[in-house]
TORPA-4810 file (N, C-alpha, C, O; in nm, 3 decimals):
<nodes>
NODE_1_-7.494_2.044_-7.094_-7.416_2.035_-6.977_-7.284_2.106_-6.999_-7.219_2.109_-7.103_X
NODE_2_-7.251_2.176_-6.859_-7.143_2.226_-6.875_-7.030_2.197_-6.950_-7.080_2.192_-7.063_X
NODE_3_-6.896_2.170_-6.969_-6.767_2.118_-6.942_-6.690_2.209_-6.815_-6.703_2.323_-6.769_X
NODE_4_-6.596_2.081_-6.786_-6.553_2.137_-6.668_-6.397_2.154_-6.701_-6.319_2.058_-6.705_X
NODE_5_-6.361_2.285_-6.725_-6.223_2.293_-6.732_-6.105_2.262_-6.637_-6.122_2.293_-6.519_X
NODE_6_-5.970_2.197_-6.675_-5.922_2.214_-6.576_-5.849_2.357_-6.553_-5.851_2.448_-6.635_X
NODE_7_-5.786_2.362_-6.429_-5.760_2.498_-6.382_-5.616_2.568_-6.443_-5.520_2.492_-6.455_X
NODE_8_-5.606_2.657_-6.466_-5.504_2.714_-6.576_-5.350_2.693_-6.500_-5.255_2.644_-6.560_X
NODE_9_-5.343_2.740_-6.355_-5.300_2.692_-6.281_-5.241_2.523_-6.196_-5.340_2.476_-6.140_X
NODE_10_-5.182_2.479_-6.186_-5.199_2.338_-6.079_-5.259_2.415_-5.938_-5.261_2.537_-5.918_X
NODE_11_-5.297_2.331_-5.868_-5.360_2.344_-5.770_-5.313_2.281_-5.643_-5.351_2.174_-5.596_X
NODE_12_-5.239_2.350_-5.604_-5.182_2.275_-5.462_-5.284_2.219_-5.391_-5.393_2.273_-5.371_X
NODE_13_-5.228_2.046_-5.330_-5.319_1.973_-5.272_-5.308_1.948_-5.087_-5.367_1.875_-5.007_X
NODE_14_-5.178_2.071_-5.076_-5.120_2.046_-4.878_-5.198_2.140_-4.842_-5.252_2.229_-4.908_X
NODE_15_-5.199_2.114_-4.731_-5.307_2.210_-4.648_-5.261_2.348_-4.611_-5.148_2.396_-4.601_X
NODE_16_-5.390_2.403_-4.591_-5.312_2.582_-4.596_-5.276_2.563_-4.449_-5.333_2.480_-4.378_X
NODE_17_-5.186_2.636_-4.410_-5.118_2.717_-4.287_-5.198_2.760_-4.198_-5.271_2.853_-4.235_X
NODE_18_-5.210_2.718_-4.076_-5.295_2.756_-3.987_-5.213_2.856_-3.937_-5.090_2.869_-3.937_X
NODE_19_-5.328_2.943_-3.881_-5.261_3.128_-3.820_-5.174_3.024_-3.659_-5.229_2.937_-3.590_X
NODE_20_-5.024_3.080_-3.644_-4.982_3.057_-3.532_-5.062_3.062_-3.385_-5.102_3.169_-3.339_X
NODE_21_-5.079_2.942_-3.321_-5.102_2.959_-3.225_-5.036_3.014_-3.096_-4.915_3.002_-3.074_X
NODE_22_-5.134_3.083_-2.999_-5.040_3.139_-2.876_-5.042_2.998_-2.781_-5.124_2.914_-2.744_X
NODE_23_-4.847_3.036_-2.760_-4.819_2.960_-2.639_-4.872_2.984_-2.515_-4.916_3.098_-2.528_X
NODE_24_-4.895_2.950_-2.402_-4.893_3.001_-2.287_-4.738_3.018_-2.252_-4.646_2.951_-2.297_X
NODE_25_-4.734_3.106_-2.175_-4.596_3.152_-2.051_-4.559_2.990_-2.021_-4.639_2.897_-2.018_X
NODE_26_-4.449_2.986_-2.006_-4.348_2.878_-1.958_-4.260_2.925_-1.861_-4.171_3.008_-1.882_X
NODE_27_-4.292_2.855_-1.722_-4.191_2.901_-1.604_-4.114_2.776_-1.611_-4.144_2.657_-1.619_X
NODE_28_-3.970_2.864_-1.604_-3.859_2.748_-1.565_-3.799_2.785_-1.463_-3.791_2.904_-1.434_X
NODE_29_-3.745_2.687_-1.388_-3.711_2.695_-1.263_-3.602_2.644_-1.279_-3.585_2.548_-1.353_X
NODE_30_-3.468_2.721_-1.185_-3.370_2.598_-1.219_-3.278_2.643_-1.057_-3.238_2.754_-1.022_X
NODE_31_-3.267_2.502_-0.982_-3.188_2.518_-0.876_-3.042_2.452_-0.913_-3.007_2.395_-1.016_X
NODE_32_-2.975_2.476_-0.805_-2.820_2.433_-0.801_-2.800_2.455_-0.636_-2.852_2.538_-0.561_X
NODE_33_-2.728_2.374_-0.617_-2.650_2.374_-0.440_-2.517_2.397_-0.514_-2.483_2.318_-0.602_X
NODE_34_-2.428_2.520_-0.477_-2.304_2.550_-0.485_-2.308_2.732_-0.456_-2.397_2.817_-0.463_X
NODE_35_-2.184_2.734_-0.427_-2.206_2.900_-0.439_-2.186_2.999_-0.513_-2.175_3.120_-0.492_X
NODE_36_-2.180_2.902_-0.649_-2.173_3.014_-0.787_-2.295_2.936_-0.850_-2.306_2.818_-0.815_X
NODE_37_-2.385_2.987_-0.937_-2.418_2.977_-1.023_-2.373_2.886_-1.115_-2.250_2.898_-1.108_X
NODE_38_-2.403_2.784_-1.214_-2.348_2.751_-1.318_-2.287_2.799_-1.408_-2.334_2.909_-1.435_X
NODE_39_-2.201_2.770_-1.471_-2.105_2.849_-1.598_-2.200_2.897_-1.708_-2.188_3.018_-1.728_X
NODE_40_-2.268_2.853_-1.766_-2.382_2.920_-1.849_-2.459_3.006_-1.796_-2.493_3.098_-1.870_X
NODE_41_-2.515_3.005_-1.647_-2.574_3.132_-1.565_-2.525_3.197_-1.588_-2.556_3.295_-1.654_X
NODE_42_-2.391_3.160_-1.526_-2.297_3.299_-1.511_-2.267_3.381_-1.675_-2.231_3.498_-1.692_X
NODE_43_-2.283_3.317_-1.741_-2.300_3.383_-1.911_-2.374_3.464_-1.899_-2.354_3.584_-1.880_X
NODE_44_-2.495_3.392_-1.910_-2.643_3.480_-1.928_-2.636_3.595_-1.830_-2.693_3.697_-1.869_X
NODE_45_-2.565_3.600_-1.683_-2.565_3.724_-1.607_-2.476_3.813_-1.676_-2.525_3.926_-1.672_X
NODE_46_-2.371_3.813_-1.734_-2.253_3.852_-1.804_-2.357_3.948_-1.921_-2.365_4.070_-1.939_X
NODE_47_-2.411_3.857_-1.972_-2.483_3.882_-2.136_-2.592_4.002_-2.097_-2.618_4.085_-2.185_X
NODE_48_-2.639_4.010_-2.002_-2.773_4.093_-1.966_-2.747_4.227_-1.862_-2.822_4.324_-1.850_X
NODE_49_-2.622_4.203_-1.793_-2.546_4.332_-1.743_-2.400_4.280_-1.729_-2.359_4.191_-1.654_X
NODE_50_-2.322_4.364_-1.829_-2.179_4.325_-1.833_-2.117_4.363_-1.673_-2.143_4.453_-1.592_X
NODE_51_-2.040_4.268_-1.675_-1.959_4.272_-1.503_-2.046_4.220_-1.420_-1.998_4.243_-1.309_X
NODE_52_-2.168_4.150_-1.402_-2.267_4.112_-1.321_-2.183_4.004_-1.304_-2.097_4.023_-1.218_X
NODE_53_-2.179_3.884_-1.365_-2.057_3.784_-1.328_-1.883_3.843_-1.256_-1.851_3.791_-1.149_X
NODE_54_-1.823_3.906_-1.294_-1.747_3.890_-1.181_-1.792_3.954_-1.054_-1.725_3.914_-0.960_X
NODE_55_-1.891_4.048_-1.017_-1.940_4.115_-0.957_-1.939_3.985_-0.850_-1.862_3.958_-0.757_X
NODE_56_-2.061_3.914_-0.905_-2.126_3.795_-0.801_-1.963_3.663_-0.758_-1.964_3.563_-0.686_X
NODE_57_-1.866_3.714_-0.827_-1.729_3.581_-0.792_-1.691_3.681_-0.678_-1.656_3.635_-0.569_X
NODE_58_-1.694_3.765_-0.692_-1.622_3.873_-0.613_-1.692_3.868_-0.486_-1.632_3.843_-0.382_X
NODE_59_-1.866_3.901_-0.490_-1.944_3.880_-0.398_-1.894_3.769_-0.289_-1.850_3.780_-0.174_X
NODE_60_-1.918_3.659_-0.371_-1.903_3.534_-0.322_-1.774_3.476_-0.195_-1.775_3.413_-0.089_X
NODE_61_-1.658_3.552_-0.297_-1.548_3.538_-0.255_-1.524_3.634_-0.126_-1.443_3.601_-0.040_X
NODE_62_-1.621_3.790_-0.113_-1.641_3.811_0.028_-1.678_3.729_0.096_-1.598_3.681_0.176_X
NODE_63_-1.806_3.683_0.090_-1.876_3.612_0.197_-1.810_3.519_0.267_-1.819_3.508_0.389_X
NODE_64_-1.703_3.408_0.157_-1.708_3.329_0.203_-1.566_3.384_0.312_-1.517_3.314_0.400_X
NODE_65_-1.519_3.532_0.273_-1.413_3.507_0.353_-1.480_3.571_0.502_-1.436_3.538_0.612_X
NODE_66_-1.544_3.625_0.491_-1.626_3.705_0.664_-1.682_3.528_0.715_-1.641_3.492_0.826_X
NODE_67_-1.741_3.461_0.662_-1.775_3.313_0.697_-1.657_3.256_0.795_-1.663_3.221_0.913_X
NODE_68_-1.537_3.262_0.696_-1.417_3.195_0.766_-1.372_3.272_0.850_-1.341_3.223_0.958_X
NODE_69_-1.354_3.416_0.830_-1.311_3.497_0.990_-1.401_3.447_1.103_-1.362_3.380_1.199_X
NODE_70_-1.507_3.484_1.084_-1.653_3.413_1.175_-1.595_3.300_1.267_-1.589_3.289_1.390_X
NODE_71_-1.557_3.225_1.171_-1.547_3.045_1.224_-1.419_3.031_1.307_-1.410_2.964_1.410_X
NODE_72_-1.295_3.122_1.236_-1.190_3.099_1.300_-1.236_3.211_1.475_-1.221_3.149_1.580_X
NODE_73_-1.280_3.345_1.485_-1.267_3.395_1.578_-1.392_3.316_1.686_-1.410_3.359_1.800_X
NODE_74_-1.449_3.231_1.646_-1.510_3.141_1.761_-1.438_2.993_1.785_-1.465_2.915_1.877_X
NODE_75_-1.313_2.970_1.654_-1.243_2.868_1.707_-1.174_2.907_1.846_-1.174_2.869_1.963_X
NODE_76_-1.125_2.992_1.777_-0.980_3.073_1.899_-1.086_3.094_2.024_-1.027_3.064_2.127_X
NODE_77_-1.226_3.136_2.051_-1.271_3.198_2.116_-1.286_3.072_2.215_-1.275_3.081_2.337_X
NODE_78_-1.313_2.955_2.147_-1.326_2.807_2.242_-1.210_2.806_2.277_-1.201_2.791_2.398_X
NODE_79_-1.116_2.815_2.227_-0.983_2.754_2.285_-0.952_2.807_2.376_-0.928_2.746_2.480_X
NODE_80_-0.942_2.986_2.361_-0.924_3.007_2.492_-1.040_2.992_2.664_-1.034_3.000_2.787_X
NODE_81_-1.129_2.966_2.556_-1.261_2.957_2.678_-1.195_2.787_2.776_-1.194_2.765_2.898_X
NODE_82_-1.157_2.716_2.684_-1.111_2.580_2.749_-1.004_2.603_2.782_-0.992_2.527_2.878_X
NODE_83_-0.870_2.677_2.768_-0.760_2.676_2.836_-0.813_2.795_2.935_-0.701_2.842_2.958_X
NODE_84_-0.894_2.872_3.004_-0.918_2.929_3.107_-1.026_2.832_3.197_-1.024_2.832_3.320_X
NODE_85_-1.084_2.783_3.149_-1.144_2.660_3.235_-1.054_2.577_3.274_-1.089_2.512_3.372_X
NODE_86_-0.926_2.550_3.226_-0.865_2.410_3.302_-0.794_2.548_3.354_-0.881_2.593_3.428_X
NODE_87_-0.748_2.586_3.356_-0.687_2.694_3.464_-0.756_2.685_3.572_-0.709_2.638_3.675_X
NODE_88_-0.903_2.739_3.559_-0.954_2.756_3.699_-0.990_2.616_3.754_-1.003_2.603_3.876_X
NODE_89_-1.008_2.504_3.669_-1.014_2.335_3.736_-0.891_2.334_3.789_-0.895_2.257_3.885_X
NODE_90_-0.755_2.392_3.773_-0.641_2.333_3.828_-0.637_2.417_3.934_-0.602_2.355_4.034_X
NODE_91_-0.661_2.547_3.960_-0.660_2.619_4.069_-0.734_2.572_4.222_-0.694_2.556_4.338_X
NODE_92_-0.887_2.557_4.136_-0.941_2.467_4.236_-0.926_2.388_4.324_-0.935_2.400_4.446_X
NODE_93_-0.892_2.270_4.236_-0.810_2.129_4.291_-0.721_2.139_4.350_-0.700_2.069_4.450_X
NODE_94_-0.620_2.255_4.294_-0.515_2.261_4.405_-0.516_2.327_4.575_-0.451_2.289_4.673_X
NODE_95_-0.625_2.448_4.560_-0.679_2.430_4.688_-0.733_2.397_4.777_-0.724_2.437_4.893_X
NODE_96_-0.832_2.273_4.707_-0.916_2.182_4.778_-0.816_2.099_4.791_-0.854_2.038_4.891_X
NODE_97_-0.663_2.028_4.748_-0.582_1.943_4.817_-0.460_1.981_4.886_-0.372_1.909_4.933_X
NODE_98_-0.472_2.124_4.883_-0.404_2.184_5.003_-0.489_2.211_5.085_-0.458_2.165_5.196_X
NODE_99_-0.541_2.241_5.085_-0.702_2.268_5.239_-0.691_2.128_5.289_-0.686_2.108_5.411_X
NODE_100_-0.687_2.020_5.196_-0.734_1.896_5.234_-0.599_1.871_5.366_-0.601_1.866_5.489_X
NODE_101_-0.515_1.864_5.282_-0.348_1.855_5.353_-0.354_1.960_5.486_-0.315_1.915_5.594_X
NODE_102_-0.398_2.085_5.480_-0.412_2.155_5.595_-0.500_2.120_5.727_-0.459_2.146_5.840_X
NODE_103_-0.632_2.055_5.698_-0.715_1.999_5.749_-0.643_1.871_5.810_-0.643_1.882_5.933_X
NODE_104_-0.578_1.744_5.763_-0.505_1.648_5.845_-0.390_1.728_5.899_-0.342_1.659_5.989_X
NODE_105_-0.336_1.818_5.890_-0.211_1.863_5.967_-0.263_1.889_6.074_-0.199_1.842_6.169_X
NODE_106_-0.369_1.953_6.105_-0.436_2.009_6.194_-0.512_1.913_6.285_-0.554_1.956_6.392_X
NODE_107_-0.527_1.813_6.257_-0.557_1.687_6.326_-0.735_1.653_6.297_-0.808_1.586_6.371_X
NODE_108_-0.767_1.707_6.192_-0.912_1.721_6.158_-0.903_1.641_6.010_-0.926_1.684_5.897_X
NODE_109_-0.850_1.472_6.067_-0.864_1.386_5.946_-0.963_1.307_5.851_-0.964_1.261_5.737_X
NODE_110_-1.028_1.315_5.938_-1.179_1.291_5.883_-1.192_1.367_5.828_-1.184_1.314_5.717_X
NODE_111_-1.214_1.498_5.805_-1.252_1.632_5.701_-1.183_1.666_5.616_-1.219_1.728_5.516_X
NODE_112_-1.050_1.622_5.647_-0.930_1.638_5.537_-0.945_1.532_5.424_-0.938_1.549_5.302_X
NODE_113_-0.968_1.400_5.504_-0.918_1.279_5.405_-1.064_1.316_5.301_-1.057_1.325_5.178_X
NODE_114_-1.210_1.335_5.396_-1.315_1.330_5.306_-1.329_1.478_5.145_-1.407_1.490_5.051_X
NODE_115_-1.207_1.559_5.191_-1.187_1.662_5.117_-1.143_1.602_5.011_-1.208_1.598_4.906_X
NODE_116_-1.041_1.556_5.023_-0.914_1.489_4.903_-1.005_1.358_4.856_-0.978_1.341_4.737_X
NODE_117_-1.078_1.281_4.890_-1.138_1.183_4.823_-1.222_1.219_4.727_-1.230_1.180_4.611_X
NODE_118_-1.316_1.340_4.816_-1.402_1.378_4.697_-1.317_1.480_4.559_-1.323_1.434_4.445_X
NODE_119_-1.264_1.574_4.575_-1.174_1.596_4.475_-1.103_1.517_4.404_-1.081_1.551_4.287_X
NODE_120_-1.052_1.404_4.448_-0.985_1.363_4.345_-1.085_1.244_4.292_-1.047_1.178_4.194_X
NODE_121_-1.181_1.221_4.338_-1.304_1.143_4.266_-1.342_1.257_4.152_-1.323_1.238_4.032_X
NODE_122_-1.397_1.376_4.208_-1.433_1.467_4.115_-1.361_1.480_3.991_-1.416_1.476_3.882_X
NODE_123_-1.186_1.503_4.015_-1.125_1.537_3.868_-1.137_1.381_3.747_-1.157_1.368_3.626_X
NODE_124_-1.116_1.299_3.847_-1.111_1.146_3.795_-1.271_1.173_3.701_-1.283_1.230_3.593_X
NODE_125_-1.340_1.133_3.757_-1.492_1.175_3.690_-1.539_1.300_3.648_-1.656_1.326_3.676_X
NODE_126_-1.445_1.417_3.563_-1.433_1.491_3.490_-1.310_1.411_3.375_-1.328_1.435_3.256_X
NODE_127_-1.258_1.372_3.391_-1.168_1.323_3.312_-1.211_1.195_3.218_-1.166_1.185_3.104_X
NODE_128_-1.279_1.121_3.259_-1.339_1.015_3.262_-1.456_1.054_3.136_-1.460_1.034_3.014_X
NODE_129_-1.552_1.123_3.243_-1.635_1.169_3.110_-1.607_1.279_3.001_-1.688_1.284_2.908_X
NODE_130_-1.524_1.349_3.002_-1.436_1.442_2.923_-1.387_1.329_2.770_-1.386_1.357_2.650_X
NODE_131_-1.344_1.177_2.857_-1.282_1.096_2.741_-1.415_1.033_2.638_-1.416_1.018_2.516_X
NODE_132_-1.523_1.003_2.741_-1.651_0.947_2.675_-1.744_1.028_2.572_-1.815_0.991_2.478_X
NODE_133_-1.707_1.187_2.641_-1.790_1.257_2.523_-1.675_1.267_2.353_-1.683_1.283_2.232_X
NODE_134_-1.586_1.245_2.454_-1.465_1.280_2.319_-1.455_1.150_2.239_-1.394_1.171_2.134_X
NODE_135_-1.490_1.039_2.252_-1.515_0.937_2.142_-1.628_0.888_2.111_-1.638_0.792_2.034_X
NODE_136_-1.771_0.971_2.190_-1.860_0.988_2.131_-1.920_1.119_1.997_-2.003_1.130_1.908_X
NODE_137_-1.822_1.189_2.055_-1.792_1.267_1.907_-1.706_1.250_1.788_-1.717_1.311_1.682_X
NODE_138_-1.602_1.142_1.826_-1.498_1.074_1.714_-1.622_0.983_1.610_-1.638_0.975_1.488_X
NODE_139_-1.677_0.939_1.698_-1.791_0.822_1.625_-1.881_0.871_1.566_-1.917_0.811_1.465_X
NODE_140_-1.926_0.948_1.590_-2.060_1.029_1.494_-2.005_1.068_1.362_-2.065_1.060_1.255_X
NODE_141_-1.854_1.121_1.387_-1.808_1.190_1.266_-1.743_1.092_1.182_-1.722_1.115_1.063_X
NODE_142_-1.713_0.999_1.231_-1.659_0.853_1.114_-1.804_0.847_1.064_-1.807_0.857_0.941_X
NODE_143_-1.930_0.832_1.122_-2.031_0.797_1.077_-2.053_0.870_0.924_-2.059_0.827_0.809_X
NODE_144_-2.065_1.051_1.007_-2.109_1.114_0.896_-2.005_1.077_0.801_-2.063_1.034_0.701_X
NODE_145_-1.879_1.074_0.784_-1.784_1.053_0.678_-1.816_0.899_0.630_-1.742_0.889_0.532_X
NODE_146_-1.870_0.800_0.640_-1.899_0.719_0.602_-2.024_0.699_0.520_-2.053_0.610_0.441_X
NODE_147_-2.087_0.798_0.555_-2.251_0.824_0.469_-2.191_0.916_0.354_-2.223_0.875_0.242_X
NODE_148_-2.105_1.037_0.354_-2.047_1.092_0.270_-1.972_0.995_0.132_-1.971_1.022_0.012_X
NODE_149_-1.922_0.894_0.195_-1.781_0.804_0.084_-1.870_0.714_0.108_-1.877_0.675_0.224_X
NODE_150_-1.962_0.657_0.005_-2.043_0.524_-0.033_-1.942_0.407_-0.062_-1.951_0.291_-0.021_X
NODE_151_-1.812_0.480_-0.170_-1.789_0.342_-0.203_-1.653_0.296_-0.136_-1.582_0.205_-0.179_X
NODE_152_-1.617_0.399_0.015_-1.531_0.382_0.126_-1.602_0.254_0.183_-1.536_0.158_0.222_X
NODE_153_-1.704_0.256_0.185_-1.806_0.135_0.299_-1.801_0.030_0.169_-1.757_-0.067_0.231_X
NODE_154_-1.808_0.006_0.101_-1.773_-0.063_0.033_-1.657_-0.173_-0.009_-1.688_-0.290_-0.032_X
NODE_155_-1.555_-0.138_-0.014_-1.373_-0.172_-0.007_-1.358_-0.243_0.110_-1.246_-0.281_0.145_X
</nodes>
């Protein structure tokens, strides 16, 4: 019978190395609500084309200012749309209660008085509901500001 030598060598007893396996592709996704990017985005845009970060602050900082021209030239654009509407409500009124006044001078009081009642019912009930839509819009917006500040409703 043989003998069995041992090996001239030691003989490592860990396991051999398996050949690297392939990963699959990994999609990452990454959102944000704001109008920059995160500070590390904004790295990595920096890192991969220099000036791409201030490029996009710069971007940004257009938009948001054509946004605010936008907003202000349809503020102004209401305002004056409502100070030419009460212009022409006051013009109105004032000739329907001078007509009215002309009509009783004239001895046609019935048509006069029914002139001036209904006008001044009319402005009354423009005024009236003018106040109802206007603290039905005060109230919605405490609302939304109250869903905004959790721990306002709270205190």
């Amino acid at each position: 019978m043989a003998k069995h030598k041992p090996p001239k060598y030691p003989v490592s007893r860990q396991p051999q190395p398996q050949p690297p396996t392939r990963q699959p592709p990994q999609l990452l996704r990454v959102t944000y609500e704001a109008p920059l990017p995160p500070p590390g985005m904004l790295e990595q845009y920096e890192h991969v084309l220099p000036g791409l970060a201030d490029r996009l602050v710069t971007r940004m900082e257009q938009q948001t200012d054509h946004r605010q021209g936008l907003e202000n030239r349809k503020l102004n654009s209401d305002i004056t749309n409502e100070k030419r509407g009460q212009v022409f409500a006051f013009i109105l009124a004032l000739v329907a209660i001078i007509g009215s006044f002309l009509l009783i001078w004239q001895g046609k009081s019935t048509q006069g008085v029914t002139l001036f009642i209904t006008t001044f019912a009319g402005l009354v009930s423009v005024f009236i509901w003018g106040r109802y839509n206007q603290n039905k819009e005060l109230a919605r917006k405490r609302e939304e500001m109250k869903a905004l500040l959790p721990k306002a409703n709270k205190e």
